[in-house]
N, C-alpha and C positions, 0 to 999 in steps of 0.2 A: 165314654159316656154315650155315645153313639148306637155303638151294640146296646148296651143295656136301652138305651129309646127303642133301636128296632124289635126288639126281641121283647120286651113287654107290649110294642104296638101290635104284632104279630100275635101273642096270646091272648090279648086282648079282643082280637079280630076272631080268635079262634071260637071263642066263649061267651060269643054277644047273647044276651039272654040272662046268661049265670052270671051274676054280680058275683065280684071276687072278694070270698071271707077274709080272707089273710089282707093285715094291714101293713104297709112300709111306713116306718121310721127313721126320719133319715135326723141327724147331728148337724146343726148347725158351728159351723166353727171360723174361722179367718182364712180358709180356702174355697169356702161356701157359701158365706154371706156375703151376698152381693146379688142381687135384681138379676144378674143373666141366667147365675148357676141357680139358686129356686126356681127359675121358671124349668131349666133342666128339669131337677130332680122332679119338680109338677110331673112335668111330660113323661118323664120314667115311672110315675108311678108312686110318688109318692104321696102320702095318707096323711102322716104329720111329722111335723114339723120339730123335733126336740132341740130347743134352747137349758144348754151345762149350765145354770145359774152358778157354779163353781169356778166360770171364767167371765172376764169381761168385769162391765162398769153397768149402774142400772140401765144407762143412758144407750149403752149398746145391747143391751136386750130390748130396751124399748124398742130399737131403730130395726135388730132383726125381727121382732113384731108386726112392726108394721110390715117389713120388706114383705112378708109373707101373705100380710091381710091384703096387700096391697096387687102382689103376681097372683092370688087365689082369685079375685076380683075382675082383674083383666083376663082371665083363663077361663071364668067362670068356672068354678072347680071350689068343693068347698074344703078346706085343709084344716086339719086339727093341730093345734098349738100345746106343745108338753113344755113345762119349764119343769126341771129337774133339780128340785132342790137338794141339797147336800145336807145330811142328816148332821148329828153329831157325830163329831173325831176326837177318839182317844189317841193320844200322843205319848210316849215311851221317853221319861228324859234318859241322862246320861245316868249307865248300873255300876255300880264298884266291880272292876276288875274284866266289863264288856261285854259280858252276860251272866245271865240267872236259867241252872236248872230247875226245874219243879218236876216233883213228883207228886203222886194222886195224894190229895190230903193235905198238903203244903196248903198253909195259910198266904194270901197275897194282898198287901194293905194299897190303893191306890189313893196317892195323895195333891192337893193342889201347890202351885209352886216350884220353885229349883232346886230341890232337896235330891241328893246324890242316894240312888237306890242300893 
């Protein structure tokens, strides 16, 4: 983490003037969330913030939320928040016999339920 601080303080220092178009998106996740490492990734450079709506409880997206409103604030830095929701998933139950060929033109019925394909 270090190198990366120095080396984006460095290009930063390079290009005072030129605001930088490229944005960093860094992952929030259970090696990240925590108050020291956001203020890191801040310092490095980071733009926003993405919380996997796909992990966790609501209660710890709140809490990575805040962490973030909370070290953007004390940094004065202003940090954009992505919660990434998980779209719909289609799920493959169990097929007779472990798989299914198709060829072009094969018809394929998707059904709800435990029904052996």
């Amino acid at each position: 983490m270090k190198h990366a601080t120095e080396r984006t303080t460095y290009t930063m220092q390079l290009k005072r003037g030129k605001p930088r178009r490229t944005k960093i998106i860094c992952t929030l996740g259970p090696a990240s969330a925590n108050p020291e490492m956001v203020r890191k990734l801040i310092t490095a450079g980071m733009n926003v913030a993405r919380i996997n709506c796909s992990h966790g409880t609501v209660d710890d997206r709140r809490a990575w939320f805040q962490m973030v409103r909370e070290a953007a604030l004390e940094m004065q830095r202003t940090i954009a928040i992505l919660f990434d929701l998980s779209g719909v998933k289609m799920r493959i139950g169990k097929l007779e016999g472990g798989h299914i060929d198709l060829k072009v033109g094969d018809e394929v019925r998707f059904v709800r339920g435990d029904a052996i394909g």
